[in-house]
DRENLUM-350831 format. One line per 2 residues: for each residue x, y, z of C-alpha. Coordinates in Angstrom, 2 decimals. Example, Ala and Ser with C-alpha at 12.3 -4.5 7.8 and 13.67 -1.06 7.14 Angstrom:
<nodes>
12.30/-4.50/7.80  13.67/-1.06/7.14
</nodes>
This chain:
<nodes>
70.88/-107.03/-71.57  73.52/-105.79/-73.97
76.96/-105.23/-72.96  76.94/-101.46/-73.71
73.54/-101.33/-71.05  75.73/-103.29/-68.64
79.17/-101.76/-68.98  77.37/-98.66/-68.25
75.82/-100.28/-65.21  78.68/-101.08/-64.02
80.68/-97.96/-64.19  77.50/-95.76/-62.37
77.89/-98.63/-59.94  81.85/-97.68/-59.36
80.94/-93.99/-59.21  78.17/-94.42/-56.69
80.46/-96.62/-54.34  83.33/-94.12/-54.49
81.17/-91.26/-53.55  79.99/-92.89/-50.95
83.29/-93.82/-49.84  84.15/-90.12/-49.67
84.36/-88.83/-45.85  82.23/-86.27/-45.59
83.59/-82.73/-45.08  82.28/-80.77/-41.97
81.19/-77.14/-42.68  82.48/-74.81/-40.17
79.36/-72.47/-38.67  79.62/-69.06/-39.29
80.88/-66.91/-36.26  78.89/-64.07/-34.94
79.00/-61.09/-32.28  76.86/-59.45/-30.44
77.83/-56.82/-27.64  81.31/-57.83/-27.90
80.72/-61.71/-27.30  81.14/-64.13/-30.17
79.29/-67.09/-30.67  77.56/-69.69/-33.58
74.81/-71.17/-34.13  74.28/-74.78/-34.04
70.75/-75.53/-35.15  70.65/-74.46/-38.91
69.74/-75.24/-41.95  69.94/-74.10/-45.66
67.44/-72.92/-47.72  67.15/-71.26/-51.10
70.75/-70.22/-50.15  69.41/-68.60/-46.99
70.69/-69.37/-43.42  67.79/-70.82/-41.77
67.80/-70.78/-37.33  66.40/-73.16/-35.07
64.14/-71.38/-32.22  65.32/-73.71/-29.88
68.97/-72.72/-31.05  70.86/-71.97/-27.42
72.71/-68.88/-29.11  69.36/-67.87/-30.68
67.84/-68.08/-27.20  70.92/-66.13/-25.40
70.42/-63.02/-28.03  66.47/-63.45/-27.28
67.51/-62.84/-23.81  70.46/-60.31/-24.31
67.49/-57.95/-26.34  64.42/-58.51/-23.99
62.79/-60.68/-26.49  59.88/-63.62/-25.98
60.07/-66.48/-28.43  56.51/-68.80/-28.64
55.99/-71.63/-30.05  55.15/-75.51/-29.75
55.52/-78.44/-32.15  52.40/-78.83/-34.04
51.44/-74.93/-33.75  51.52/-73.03/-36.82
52.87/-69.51/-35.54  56.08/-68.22/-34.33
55.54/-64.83/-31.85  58.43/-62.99/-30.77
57.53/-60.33/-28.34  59.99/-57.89/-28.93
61.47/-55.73/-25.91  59.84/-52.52/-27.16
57.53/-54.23/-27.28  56.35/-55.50/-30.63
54.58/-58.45/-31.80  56.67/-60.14/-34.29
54.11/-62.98/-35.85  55.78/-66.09/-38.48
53.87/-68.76/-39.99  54.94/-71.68/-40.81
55.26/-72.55/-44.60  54.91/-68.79/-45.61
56.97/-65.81/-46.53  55.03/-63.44/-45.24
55.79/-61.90/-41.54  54.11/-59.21/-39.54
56.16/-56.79/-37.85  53.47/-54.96/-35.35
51.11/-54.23/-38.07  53.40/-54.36/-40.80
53.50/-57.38/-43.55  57.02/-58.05/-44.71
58.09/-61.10/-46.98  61.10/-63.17/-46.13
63.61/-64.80/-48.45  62.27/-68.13/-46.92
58.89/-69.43/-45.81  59.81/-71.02/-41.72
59.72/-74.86/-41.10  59.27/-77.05/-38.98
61.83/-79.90/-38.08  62.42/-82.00/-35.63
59.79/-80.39/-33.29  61.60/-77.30/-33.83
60.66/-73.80/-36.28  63.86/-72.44/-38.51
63.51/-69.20/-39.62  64.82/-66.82/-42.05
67.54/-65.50/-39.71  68.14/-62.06/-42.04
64.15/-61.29/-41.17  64.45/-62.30/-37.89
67.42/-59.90/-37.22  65.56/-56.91/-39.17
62.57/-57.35/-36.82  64.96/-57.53/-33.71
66.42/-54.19/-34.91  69.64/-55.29/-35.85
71.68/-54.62/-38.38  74.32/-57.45/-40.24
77.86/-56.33/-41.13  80.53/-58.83/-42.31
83.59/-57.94/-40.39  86.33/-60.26/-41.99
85.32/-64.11/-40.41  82.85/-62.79/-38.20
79.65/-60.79/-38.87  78.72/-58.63/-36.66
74.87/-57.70/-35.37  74.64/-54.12/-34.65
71.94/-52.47/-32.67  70.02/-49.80/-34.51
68.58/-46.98/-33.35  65.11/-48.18/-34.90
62.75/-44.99/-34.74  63.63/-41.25/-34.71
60.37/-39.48/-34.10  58.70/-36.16/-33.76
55.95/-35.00/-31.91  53.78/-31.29/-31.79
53.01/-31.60/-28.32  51.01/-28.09/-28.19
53.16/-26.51/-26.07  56.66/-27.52/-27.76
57.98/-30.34/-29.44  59.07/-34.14/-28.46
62.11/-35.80/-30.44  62.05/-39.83/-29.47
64.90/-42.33/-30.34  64.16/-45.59/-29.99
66.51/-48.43/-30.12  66.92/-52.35/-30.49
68.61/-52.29/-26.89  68.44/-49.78/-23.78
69.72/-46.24/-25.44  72.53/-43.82/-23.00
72.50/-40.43/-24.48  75.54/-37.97/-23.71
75.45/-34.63/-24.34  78.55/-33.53/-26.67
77.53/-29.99/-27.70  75.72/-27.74/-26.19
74.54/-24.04/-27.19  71.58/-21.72/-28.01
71.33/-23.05/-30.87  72.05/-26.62/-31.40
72.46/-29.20/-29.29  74.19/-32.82/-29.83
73.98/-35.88/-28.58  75.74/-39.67/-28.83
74.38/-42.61/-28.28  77.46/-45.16/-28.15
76.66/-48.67/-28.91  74.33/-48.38/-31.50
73.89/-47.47/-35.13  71.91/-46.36/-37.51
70.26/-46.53/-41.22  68.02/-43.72/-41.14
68.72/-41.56/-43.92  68.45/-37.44/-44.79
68.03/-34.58/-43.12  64.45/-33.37/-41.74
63.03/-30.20/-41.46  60.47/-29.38/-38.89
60.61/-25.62/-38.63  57.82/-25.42/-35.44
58.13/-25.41/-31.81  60.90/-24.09/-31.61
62.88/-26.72/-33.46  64.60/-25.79/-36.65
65.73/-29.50/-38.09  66.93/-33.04/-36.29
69.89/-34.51/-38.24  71.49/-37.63/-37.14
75.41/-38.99/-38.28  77.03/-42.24/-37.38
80.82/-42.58/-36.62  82.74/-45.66/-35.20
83.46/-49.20/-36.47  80.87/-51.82/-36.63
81.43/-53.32/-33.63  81.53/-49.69/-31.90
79.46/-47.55/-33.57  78.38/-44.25/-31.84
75.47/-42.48/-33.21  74.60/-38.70/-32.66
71.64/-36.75/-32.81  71.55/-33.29/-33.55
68.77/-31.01/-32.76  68.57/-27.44/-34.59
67.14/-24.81/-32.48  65.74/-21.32/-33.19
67.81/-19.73/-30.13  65.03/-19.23/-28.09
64.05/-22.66/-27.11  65.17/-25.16/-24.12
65.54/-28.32/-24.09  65.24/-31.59/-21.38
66.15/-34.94/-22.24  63.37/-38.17/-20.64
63.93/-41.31/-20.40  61.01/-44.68/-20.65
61.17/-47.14/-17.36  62.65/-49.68/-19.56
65.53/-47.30/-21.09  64.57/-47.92/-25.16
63.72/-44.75/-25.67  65.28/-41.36/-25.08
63.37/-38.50/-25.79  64.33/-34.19/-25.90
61.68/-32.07/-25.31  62.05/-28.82/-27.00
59.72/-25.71/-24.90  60.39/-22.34/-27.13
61.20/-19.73/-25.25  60.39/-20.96/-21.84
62.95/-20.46/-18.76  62.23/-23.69/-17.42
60.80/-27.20/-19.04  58.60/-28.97/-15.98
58.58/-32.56/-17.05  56.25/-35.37/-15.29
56.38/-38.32/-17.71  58.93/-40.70/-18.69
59.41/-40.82/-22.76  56.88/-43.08/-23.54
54.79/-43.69/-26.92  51.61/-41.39/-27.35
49.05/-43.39/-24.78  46.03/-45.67/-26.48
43.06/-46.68/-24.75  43.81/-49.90/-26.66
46.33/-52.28/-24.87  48.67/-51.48/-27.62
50.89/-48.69/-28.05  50.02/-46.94/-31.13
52.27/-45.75/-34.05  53.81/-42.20/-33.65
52.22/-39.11/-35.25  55.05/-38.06/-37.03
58.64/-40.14/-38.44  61.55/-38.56/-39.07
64.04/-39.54/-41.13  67.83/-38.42/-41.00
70.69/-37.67/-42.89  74.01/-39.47/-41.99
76.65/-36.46/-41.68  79.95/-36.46/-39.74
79.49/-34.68/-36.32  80.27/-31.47/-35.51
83.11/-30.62/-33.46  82.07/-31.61/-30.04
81.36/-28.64/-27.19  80.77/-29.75/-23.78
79.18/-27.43/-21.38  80.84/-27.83/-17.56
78.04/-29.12/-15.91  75.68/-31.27/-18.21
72.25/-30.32/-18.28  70.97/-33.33/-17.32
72.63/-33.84/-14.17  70.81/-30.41/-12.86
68.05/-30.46/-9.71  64.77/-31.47/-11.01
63.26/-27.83/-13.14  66.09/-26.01/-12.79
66.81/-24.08/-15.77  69.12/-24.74/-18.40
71.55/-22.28/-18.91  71.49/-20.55/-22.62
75.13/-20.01/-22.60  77.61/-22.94/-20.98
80.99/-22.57/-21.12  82.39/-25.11/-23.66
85.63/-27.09/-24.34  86.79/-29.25/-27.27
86.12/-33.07/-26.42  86.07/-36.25/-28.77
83.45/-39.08/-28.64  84.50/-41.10/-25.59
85.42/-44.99/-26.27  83.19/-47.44/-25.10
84.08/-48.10/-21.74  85.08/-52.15/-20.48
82.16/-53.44/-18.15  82.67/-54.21/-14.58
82.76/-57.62/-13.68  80.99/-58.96/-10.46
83.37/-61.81/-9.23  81.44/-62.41/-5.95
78.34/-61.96/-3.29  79.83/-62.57/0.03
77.72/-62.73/3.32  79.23/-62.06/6.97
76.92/-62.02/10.31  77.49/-59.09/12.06
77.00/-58.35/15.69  74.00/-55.73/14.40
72.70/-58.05/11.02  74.34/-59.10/8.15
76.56/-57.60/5.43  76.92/-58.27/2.00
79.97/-57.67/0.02  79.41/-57.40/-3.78
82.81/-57.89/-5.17  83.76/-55.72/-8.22
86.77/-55.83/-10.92  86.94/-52.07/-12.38
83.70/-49.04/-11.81  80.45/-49.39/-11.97
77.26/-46.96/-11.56  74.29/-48.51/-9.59
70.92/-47.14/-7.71  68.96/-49.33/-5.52
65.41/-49.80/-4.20  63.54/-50.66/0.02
60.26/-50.86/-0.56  58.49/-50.61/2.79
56.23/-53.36/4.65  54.37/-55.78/3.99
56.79/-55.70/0.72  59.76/-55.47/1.95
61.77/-56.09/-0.41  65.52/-54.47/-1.50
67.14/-54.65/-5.11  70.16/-52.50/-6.56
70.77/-52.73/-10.15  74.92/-52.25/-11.04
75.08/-50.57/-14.56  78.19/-51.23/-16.78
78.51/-54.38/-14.90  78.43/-58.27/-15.94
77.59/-61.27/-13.72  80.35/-63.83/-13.44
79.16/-67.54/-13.57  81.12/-67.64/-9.58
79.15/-65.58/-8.02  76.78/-67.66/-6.86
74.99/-65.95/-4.10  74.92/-67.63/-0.72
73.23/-68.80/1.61  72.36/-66.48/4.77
70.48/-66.50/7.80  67.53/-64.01/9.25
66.90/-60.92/8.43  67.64/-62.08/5.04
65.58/-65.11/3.59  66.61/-65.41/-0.18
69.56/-63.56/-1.95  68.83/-63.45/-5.81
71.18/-62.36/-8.85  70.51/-62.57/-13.05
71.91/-60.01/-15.96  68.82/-58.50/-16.50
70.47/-56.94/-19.81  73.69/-57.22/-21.44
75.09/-53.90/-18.84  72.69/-54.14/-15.99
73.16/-56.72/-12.69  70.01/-57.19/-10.43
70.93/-57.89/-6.76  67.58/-58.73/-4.82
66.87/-59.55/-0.89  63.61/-60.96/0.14
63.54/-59.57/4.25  61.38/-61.11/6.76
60.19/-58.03/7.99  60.68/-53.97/8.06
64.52/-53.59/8.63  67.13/-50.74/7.49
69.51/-51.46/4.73  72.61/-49.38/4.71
74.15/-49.27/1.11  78.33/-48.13/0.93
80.62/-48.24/-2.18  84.02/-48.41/-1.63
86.72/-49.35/-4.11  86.19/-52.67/-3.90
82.41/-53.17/-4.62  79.48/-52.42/-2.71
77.94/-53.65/0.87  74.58/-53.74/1.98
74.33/-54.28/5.73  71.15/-55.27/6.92
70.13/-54.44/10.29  68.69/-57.15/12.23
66.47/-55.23/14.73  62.89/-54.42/13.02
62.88/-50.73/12.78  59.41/-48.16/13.11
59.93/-46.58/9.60  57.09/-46.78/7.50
58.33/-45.07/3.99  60.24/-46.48/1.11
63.36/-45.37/0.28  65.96/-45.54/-2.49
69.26/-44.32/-3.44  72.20/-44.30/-6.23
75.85/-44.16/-6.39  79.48/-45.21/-8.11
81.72/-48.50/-6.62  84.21/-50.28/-7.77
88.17/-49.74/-8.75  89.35/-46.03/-8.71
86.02/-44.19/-7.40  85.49/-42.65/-4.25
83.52/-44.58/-1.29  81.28/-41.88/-0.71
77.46/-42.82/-1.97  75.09/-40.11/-3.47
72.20/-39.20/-0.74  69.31/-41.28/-0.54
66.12/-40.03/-1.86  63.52/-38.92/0.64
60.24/-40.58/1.12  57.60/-39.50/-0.76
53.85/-40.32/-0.46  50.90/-40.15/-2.64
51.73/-36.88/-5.25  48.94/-34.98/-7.23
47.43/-37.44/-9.06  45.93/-35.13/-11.69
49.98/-35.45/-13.00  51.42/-38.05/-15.28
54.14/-38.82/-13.31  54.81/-41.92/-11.68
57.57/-42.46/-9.12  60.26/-44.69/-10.15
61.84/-45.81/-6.91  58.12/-47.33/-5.83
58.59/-45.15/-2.97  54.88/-45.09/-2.51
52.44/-45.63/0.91  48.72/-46.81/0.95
46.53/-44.61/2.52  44.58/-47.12/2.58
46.06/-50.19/2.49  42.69/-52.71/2.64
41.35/-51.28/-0.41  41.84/-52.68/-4.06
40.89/-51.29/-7.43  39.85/-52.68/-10.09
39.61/-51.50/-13.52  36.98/-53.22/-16.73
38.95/-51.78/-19.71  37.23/-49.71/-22.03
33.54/-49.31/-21.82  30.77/-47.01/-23.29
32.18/-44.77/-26.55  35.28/-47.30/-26.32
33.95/-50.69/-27.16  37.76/-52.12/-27.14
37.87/-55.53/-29.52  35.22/-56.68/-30.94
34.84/-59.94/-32.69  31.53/-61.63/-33.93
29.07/-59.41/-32.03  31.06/-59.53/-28.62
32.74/-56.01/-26.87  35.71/-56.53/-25.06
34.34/-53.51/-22.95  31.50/-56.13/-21.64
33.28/-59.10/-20.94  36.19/-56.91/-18.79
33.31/-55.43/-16.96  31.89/-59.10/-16.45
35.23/-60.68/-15.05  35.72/-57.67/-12.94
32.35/-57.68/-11.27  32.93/-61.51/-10.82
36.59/-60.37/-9.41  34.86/-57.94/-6.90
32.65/-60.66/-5.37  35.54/-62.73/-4.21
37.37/-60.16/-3.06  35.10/-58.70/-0.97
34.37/-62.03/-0.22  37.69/-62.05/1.45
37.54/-59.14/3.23  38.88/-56.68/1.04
37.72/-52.98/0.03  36.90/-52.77/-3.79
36.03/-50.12/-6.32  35.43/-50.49/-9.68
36.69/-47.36/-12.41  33.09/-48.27/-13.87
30.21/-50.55/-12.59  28.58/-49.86/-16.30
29.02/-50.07/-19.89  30.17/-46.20/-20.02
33.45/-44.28/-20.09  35.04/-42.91/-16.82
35.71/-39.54/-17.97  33.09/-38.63/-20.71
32.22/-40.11/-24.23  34.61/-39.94/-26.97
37.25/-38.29/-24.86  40.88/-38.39/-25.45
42.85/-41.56/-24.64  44.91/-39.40/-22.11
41.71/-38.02/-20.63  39.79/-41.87/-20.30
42.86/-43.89/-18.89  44.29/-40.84/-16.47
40.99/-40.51/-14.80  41.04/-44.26/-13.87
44.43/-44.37/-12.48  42.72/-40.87/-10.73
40.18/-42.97/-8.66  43.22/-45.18/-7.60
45.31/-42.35/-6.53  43.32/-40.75/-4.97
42.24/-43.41/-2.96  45.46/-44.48/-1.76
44.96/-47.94/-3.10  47.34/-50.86/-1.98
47.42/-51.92/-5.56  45.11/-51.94/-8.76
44.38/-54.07/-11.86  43.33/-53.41/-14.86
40.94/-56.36/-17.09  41.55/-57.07/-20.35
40.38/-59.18/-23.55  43.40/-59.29/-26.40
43.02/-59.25/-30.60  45.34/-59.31/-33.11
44.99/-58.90/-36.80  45.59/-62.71/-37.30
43.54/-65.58/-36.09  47.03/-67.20/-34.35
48.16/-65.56/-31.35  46.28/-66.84/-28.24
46.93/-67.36/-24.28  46.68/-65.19/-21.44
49.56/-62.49/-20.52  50.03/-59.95/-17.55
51.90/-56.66/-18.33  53.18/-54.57/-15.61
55.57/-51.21/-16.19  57.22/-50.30/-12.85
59.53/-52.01/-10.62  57.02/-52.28/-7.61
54.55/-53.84/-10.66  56.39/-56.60/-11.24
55.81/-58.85/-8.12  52.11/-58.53/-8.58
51.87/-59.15/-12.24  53.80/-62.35/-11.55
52.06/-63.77/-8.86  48.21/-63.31/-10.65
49.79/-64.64/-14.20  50.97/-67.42/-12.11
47.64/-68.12/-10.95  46.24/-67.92/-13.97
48.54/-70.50/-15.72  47.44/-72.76/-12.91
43.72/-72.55/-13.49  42.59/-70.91/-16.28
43.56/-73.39/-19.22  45.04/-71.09/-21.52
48.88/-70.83/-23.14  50.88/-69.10/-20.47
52.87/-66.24/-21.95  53.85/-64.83/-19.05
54.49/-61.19/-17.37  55.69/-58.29/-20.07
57.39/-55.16/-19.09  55.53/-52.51/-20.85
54.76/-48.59/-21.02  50.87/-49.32/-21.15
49.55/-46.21/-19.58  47.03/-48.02/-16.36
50.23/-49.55/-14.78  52.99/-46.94/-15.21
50.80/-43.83/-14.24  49.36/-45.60/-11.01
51.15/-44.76/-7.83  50.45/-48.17/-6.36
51.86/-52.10/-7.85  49.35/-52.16/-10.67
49.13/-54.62/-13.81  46.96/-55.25/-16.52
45.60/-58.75/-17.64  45.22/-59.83/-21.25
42.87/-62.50/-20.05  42.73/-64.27/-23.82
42.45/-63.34/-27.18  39.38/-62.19/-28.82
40.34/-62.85/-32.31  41.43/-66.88/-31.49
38.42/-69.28/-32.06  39.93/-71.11/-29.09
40.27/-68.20/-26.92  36.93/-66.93/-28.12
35.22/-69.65/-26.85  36.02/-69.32/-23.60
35.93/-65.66/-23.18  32.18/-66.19/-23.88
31.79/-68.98/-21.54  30.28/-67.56/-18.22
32.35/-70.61/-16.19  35.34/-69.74/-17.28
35.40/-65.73/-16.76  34.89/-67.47/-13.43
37.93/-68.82/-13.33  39.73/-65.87/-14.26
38.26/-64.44/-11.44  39.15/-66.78/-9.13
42.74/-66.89/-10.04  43.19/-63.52/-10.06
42.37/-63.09/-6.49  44.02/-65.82/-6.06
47.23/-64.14/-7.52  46.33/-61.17/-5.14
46.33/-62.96/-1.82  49.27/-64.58/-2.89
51.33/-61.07/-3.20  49.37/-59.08/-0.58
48.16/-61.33/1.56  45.07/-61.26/4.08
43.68/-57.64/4.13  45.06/-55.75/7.23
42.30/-55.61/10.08  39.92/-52.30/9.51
41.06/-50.03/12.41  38.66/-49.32/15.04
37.65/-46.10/15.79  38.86/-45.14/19.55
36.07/-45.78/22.05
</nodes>
């Protein structure tokens, strides 16, 4: 070696040991907020320049949470699904770009990984898919809810304007007349860009503006009327989307349904007819009439002319804090005191026997880490609490038996005394009203019981104040059938395997003592061939109606437009569903074999137009080879329809004893 060779040696030698003698210098994560909290993530990674998040990240997991969001995945799998809260199927795949929104292919900056038994992914697609929106706000970057969709409908009759957003929308009226009405939605923004012209139904143009900061935006809505027209604001079950409906020249708009997306006989909700995009303008100056429209009595007409005053977008108001659940025996039951630090709105829920159960939801409220709920004796046998979304607390009481609950705010919180003597009423009941520091201890009136309805309407009631007529008989629905073959995959109709599980379903149940119809006992469509998807999926939530069913479920096979989503999911739409849908996916994650993905709030049309707990079952997936296989294996539809009445005796019970005619 010459000494050149090895004087060069030796110097790389130096330079290697002095960089590794250099401490290494700690990166500090990047800060970001959501809803007003600040946090970082800890599992990341850099690639191509692009921030990279772990799945199992616990930040990652709390905004999952915070928007109503289901993450999937297991080491060794290839896909990532995120079940969105809208809800939309967001699909990754490991070691490519591209990503499917619904059934939209976007490319990311980054193809995911997997490390560590973990999946990173491109956090900037991730966010876009959540409907959120990144703005750098000095150290911090904030993540801003969007209002995703702004969408028109030609109903016929008049038109429907829906906004839907990344989290649960409020809309407040701010102007009001004859010819233009506006409305903010504070909390969220919005990219949506120009103004759109409609010209029919009555409405002239929607426009949409955003005002605030990033980390308190307020977005408003404008609708442009012809003079003639009136308009009613509905709201979905799950509060994502807000919808006006415009009726021209009507005196009165009669509105049955919630704001839901245009019904599918398919399990999934289909895209809307029309999009509308919107020009960002500053607001008008705000009128508000004296007594907002949609505080009126149910049909009453809205007034063409309302006084109006000169207001200013309101600030986003602090949330109430819940600081404690207190319990105190009682020479009649027991009380509850829910402790509150500043106002908060709230409505709560009896459903009647054999449920019995109570919840109130506080709105504008958050759940302190002390209030753990206590322990308490009979009536009461569990006391349950969770922040079911960033402003909404769920209180819920599990009561051995059919006893009056007495609900009072006062400025202090809220009690709920619970009578200890079993009482004769037979009807649900529900209620709403305001508690907490500076509001008056005086509750809004209870809503009166109401049984059955016309079940030729959409409408489904939303406190689950609902009583079987017949309480020993069950439906049960095979989805699709005759003109509506559902998924098909290799030969093999969803419509026939549904119709095979739910014959196999009937069996056991009757079996057991129960009543059972089926909305079809053939391959053929319940209403008539080729009908509309409103027509098919109405008249089987008819039969159940009508019948005064204690509770119904509708059969399903799944399929996606990718080969990786698989496992078995229950999706229920109403408060009274969700009991039921949980106990029967339960059952099925015990015995069926496939990946348990658990119960889905959802606006799929069977469940949220029934009167009665209903679900629906996505038993597996048609387009998995996995899946496939055992949809087409005889033993196993077996099991599904063992489990499933499994899941209904564990939720309902024996059937009550047939009643005996008098001798």
């Amino acid at each position: 070696m010459n000494r050149s060779i090895a004087r060069i040696s030796s110097a790389l030698f130096a330079l290697c040991l002095a960089l590794l003698c250099v401490p290494r210098v700690a990166v500090a994560a990047p800060l970001w907020q959501f809803a007003g909290r600040t946090f970082a993530f800890t599992h990341v990674e850099r690639r191509d320049a692009t921030l990279m998040v772990g799945v199992d990240d616990p930040a990652l997991r709390r905004l999952f949470h915070a928007l109503g969001a289901i993450v999937t995945w297991k080491p060794g799998a290839r896909y990532v699904l995120i079940a969105t809260g809208e809800p939309t199927i967001v699909s990754f795949a490991v070691g490519h770009r591209t990503y499917d929104i619904g059934p939209l292919a976007v490319r990311s900056k980054a193809a995911p990984f997997a490390h560590g038994g973990e999946a990173y992914l491109d956090f900037d697609a991730l966010t876009r898919s959540l409907g959120l929106r990144k703005i750098a706000d000095g150290a911090t970057t904030i993540l801003q809810p969007q209002i995703t969709n702004l969408d028109v409908r030609d109903e016929g009759s008049g038109m429907r304007v829906v906004a839907r957003g990344a989290i649960p929308l409020q809309a407040r009226l701010v102007r009001a007349s004859k010819r233009q009405m506006t409305y903010a939605f504070v909390g969220v923004g919005s990219r949506l860009s120009h103004l759109r012209s409609v010209d029919a139904g009555g409405l002239v143009a929607v426009e949409l503006s955003q005002v605030g900061t990033a980390a308190h935006p307020t977005t408003y809505v404008t609708l442009d009327l012809d003079g003639s027209s009136h308009v009613a604001q509905v709201g979905s079950l799950d509060g994502r989307d807000i919808g006006f409906v415009i009726a021209p020249g009507a005196s009165e708009v009669v509105l049955n349904a919630p704001a839901a997306p245009a019904p599918s006989r398919s399990t999934a909700t289909p895209p809307p007819t029309t999009r509308v995009s919107v020009a960002l303008r500053p607001p008008p100056n705000a009128e508000l009439p004296t007594v907002s429209p949609w505080n009126r009595v149910a049909n009453e007409p809205l007034a063409t002319s309302p006084p109006v005053a000169e207001v200013t977008p309101a600030p986003l108001v602090a949330l109430a804090q819940i600081n404690a659940i207190q319990a105190q025996l009682t020479t009649t039951g027991v009380t509850l005191h829910v402790a509150l630090t500043g106002a908060a709105s709230f409505d709560w829920h009896h459903l009647r026997a054999p449920d019995n159960r109570f919840w109130i939801d506080l709105h504008g409220a958050t759940l302190e880490p002390t209030a753990i709920p206590p322990s308490t004796g009979a009536p009461i046998t569990d006391i349950r609490a969770r922040q079911i979304d960033p402003q909404t607390v769920r209180i819920a009481l599990s009561i051995a038996g059919a006893h009056d609950v007495t609900v009072t705010p006062a400025a202090t919180g809220v009690d709920i005394a619970v009578n200890g003597t079993l009482s004769l009423a037979d009807a649900s009941t529900a209620g709403t009203g305001v508690a907490g520091t500076g509001t008056p201890s005086v509750a809004l009136a209870a809503a009166a019981p109401v049984a059955g309805g016309d079940p030729n309407l959409w409408s489904v009631n939303p406190v689950a104040a609902y009583v079987p007529t017949n309480p020993r008989l069950i439906v049960i629905d095979p989805g699709h059938g005759g003109s509506d073959r559902g998924a098909v995959r290799h030969g093999v109709a969803e419509a026939v395997l549904t119709l095979d599980m739910a014959k196999r379903l009937r069996a056991i149940l009757e079996a057991r003592g129960w009543q059972v119809i089926m909305t079809r006992t053939k391959d053929v469509d319940v209403y008539a061939p080729n009908d509309t998807a409103e027509q098919e999926l109405q008249a089987r939530d008819n039969i159940a109606n009508r019948a005064g069913a204690r509770l119904l479920v509708s059969i399903h096979a799944n399929a996606y437009i990718n080969a990786g989503p698989n496992g078995t999911t229950t999706y229920y739409a109403k408060p009274i569903d969700e009991p039921l849908a949980r106990d029967i996916q339960n059952e099925l994650a015990a015995q069926v074999g496939t990946k348990n993905d658990g119960i889905i709030k959802s606006h799929l049309y069977i469940p949220l137009h029934a009167f009665m707990p209903a679900c629906l079952v996505e038993t597996a997936f048609l387009s998995n080879p996995d899946d496939f296989a055992l949809l087409t294996d005889p033993a196993w539809r077996q099991k599904v329809a063992v489990a499933i009445a499994d899941g209904i005796t564990d939720y309902a019970g024996a059937p009550p004893p047939a009643i005996q005619p008098q001798q």
